[in-house]
C-alpha positions as CSV (number, residue, x, y, z in Angstrom):
1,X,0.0,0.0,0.0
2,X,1.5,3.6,-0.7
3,X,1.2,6.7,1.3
4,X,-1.7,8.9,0.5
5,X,-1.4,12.6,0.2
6,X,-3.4,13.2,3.1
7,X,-1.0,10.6,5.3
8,X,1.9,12.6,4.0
9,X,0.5,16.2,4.9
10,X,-2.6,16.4,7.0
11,X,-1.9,13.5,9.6
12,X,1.0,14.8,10.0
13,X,-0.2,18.7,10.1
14,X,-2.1,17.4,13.1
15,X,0.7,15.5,15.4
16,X,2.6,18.4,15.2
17,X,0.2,20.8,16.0
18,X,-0.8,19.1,18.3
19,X,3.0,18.9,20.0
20,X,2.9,22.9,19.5
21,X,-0.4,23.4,21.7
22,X,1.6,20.4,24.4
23,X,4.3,23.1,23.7
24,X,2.2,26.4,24.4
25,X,0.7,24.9,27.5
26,X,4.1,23.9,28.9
27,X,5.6,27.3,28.0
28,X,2.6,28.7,30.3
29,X,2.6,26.7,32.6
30,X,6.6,27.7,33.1
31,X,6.0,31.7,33.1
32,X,3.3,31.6,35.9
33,X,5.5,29.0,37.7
34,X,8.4,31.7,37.5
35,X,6.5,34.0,37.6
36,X,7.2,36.1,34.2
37,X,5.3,37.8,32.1
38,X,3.5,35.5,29.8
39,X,2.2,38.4,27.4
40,X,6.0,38.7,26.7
41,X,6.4,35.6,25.7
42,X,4.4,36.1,22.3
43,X,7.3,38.6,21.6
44,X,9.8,36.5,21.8
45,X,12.4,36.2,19.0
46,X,15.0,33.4,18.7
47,X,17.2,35.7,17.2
48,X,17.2,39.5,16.9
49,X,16.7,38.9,12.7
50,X,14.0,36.2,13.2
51,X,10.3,37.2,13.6
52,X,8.8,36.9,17.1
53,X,6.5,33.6,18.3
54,X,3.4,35.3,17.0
55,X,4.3,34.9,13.9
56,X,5.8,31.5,14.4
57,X,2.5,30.3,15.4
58,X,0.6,32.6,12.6
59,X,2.9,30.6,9.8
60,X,2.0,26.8,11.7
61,X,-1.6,27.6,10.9
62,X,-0.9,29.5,7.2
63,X,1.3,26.1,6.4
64,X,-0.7,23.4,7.7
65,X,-4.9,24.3,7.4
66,X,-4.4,27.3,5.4
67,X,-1.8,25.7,2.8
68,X,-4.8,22.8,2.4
69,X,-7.2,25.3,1.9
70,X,-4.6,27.0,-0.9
71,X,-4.5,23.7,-2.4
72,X,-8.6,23.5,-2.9
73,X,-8.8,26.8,-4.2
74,X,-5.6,26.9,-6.3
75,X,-4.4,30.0,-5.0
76,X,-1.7,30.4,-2.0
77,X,-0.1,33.7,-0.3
78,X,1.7,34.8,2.1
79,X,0.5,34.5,5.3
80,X,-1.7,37.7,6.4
81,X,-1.0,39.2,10.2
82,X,-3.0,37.9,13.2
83,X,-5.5,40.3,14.5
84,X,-4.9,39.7,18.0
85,X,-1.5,38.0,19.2
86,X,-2.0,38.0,23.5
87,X,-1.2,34.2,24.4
88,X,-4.4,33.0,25.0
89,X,-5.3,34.3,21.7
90,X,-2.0,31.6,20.0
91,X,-3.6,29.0,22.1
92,X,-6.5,29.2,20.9
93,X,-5.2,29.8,17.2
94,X,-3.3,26.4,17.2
95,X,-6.9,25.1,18.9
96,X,-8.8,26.2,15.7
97,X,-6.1,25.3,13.6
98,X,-6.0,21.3,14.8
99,X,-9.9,21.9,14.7
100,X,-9.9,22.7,10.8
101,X,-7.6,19.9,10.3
102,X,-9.8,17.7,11.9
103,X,-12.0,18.6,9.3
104,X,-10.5,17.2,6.6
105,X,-11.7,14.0,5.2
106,X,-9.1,11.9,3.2
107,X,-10.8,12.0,0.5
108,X,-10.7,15.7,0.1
109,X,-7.0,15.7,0.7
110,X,-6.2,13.0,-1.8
111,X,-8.7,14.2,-4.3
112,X,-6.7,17.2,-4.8
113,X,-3.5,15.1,-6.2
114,X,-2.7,16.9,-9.8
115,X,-4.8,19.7,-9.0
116,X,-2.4,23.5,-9.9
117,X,-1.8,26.2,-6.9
118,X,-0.2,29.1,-8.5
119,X,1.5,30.7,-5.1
120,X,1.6,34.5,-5.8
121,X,4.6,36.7,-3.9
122,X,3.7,40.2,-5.3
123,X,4.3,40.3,-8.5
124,X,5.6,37.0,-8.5
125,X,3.6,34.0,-9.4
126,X,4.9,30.2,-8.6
127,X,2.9,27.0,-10.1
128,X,2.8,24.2,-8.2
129,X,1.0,21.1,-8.7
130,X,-0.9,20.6,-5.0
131,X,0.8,17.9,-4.2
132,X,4.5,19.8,-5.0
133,X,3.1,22.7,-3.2
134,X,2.3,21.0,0.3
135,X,5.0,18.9,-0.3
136,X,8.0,21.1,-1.3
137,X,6.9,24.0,0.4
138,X,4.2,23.6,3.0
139,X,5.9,21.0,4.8
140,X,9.1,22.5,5.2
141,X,7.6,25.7,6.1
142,X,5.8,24.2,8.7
143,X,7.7,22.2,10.6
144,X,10.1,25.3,10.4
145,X,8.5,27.3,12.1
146,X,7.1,24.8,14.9
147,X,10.4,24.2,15.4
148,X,11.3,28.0,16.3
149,X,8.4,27.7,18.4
150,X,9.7,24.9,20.1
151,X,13.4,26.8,20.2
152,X,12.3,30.1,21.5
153,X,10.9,28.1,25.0
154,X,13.7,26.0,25.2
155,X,15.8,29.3,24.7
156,X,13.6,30.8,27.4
157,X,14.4,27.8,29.7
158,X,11.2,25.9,29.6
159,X,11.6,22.5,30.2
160,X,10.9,20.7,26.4
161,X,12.5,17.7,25.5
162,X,12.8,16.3,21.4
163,X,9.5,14.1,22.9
164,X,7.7,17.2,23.5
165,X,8.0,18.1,19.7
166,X,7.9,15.0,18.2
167,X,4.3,14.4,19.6
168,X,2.1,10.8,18.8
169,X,4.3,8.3,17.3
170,X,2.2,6.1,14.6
171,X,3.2,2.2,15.6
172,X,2.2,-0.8,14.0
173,X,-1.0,-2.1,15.7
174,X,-0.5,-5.8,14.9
């Protein structure tokens, strides 16, 4: 049997967002413990060049539910700014994000193998095929930028492991 489109993207999509909301909860649970200022948290940069975990979590949503969404319609952007970024507002971002995954039916997700997605960066236009442009792109993207999330709290001293971000392992059920 072969790997389906929606093995390769949206389960996936879903352990890791998953791990980032184990993530968010643990990095709470640390600032109230130390008592530090959780609102700072969402401003948090891993480097002084990198953008701050707002966006982090912004771009785990725009590459995971979002990028499947790009892939029905055909069309994919950047990712537009988040209205509110206070913490409980991320949690619950990541909350409707795994939500919306959910969602999905495999069907839906594999139907949409050979379908175009023309991403458009200003004047810029890139044609993917959906499967190219979850794939090449989303994937990497994603898993990106949960990963910053995970490395800003471990920079910040919260105590994540490599378990923490690797979430729900799929075994063999014999």
């Amino acid at each position: 049997m072969s790997i389906s489109l929606y093995d390769a993207t949206v389960a996936g999509f879903i352990r890791t967002t998953e791990a980032v909301a184990g993530i968010l909860k643990k990095g709470r649970d640390y600032y109230q413990e130390h008592a530090l200022d959780l609102e700072s948290a969402t401003e948090e940069r891993l480097c002084g060049d990198m953008l701050p975990l707002h966006f982090q979590i912004n771009s785990v949503r725009h590459h995971s539910l979002v990028a499947i969404q790009s892939a029905q319609s055909g069309h994919a952007s950047i990712p537009a700014p988040m209205e509110k970024t206070d913490y409980d507002s991320l949690e619950a971002f990541i909350a409707e994000t795994l939500e919306g995954l959910n969602a999905f039916s495999e069907d839906e997700v594999n139907g949409l193998y050979g379908k175009d997605v023309v991403f458009k960066l200003g004047e810029r236009e890139l044609p993917f095929t959906a499967e190219n442009f979850l794939l090449s792109f989303s994937i990497p993207n994603f898993h990106f930028h949960a990963t910053t999330t995970y490395d800003i709290f471990r920079m910040k001293g919260v105590p994540l492991g490599k378990r923490d971000y690797m979430a729900k392992l799929v075994l063999k059920m014999s």
